[in-house]
C-alpha distance (Angstrom), angle and dihedral (degrees) to the residues before:
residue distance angle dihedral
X1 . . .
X2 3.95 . .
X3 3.38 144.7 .
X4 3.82 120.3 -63.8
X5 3.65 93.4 -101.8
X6 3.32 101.2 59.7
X7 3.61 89.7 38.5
X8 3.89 93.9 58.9
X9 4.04 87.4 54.2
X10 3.62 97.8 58.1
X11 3.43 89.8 48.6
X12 3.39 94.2 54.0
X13 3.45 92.9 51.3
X14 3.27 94.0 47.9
X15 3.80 105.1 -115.3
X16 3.56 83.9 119.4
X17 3.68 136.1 66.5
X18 3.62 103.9 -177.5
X19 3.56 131.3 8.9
X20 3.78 134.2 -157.9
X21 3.93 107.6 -156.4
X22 4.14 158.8 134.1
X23 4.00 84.8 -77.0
X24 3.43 171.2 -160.0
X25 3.63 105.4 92.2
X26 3.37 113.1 -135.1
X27 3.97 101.7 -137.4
X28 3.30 138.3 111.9
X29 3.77 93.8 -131.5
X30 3.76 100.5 51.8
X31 3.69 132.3 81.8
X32 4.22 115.8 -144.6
X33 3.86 114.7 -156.0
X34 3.88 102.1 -162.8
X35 3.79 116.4 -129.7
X36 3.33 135.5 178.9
X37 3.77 128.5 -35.2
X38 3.61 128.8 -141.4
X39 3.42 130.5 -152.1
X40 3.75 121.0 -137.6
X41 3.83 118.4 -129.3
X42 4.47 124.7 -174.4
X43 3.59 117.3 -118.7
X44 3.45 138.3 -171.4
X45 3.92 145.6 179.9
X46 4.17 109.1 -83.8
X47 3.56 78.4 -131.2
X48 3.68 96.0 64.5
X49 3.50 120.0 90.4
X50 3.88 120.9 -157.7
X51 3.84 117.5 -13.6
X52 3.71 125.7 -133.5
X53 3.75 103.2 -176.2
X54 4.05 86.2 -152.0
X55 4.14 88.1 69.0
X56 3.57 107.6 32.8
X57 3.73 127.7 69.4
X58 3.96 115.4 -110.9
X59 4.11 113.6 -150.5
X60 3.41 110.9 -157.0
X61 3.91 141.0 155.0
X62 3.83 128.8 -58.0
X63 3.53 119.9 -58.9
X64 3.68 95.9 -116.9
X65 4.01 93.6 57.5
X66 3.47 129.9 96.9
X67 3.69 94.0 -122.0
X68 3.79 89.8 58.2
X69 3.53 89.4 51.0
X70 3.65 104.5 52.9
X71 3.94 88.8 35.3
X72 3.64 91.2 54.4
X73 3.98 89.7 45.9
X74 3.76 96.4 50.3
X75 3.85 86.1 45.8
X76 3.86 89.5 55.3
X77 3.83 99.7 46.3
X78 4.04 94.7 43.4
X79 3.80 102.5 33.3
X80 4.21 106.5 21.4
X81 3.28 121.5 -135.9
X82 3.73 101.6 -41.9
X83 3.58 92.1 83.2
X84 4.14 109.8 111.1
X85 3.94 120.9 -149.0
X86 3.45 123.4 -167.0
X87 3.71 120.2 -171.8
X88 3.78 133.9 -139.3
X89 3.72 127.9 175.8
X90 3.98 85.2 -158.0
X91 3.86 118.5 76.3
X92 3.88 91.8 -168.6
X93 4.16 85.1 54.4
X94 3.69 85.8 56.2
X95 3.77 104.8 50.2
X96 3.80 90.2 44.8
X97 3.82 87.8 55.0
X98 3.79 92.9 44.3
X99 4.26 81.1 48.4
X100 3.96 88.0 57.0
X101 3.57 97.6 48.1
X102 3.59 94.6 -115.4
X103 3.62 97.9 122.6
X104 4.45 145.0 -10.5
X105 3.60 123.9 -125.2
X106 4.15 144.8 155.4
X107 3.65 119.9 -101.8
X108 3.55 145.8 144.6
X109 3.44 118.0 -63.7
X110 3.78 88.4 -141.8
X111 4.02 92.2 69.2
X112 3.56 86.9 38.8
X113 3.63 104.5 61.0
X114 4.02 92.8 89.1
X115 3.03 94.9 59.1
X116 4.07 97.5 38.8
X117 3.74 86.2 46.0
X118 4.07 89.3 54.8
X119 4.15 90.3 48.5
X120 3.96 81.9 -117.2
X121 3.90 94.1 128.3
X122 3.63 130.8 3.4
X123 3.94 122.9 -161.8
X124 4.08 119.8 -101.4
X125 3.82 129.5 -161.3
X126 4.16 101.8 -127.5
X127 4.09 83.9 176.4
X128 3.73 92.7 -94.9
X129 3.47 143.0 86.2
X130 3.72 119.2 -158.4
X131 4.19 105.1 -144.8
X132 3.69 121.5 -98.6
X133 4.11 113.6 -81.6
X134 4.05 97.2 -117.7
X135 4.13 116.1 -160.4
X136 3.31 141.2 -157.0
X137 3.50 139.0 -152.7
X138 4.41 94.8 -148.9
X139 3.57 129.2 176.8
X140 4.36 133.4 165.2
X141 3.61 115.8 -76.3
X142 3.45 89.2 -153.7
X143 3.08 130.4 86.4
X144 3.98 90.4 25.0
X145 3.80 110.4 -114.2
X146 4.01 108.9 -176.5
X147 4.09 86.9 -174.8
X148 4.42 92.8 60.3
X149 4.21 84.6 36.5
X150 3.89 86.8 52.3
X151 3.39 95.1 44.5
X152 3.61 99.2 46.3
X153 3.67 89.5 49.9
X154 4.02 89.3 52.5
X155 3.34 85.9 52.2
X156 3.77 100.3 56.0
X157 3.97 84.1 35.6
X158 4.25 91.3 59.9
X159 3.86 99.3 28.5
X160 3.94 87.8 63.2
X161 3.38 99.2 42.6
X162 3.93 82.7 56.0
X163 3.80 90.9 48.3
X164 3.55 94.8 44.8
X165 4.21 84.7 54.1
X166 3.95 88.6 47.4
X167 3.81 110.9 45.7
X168 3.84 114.2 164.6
């Protein structure tokens, strides 16, 4: 477990067979099986009243993630630079903080239904929606390993299934 960066380098170099990440994999070399995509959705504390993403603090992914990046860039070009991200590198972190009050952020509605379910949080329109986080199931072309092409192809095969049994 680790972010997709450092998950596409130890595939690369091979001390990895299979990886499970924020994909495709731009490389000639590697093979991405989609999976899944999940949409991002803005929640907030019940407690909060009206959000101004200039005053409140916005949790979000790790820095070095896509997500982060485009979050952080839409943040910039709507709200200027009073916008403050804070990163986490756990999702379950985040939604408890969002639960508390401390802070807002977009996330999947999947992890999210706990706490949705409870009345803890309840989505928000900020005017933005950050794009869906898309994964891949990627492994090395080359050499040809039928076990990690197998495998990834499981995975896709079981991970919609799920998705198709959890819409949101």
């Amino acid at each position: 477990v680790d972010i997709s960066i450092n998950l596409r380098e130890y595939l690369l170099e091979r001390r990895l067979d299979l990886a499970f990440l924020m994909g495709p994999v731009s490389e000639y070399s590697v093979n991405n099986v989609a999976l899944p995509q999940f949409d991002l959705h803005w929640y907030k504390s019940r407690e909060l009243g009206e959000i101004d993403l200039s005053e409140v603090p916005i949790i979000s992914y790790s820095s070095q993630t896509r997500p982060y990046r485009e979050l952080t860039s839409e943040l910039a070009r709507l709200v200027g630079p009073k916008s403050r991200v804070f990163t986490s590198a756990s999702l379950s972190a985040s939604l408890k903080m969002i639960a508390a009050g401390i802070a807002v952020g977009p996330h999947p509605r999947v992890l999210a239904a706990p706490y949705l379910e409870t009345g803890e949080v309840e989505e928000f329109d900020p005017g933005f929606v950050p794009p869906a986080l898309e994964f891949t199931a990627s492994y090395l072309a080359e050499p040809r390993s039928f076990l990690a092409e197998n495998s990834a192809e499981i995975a896709r095969d079981v991970a919609v299934e799920w998705h198709n049994a959890h819409p949101r």
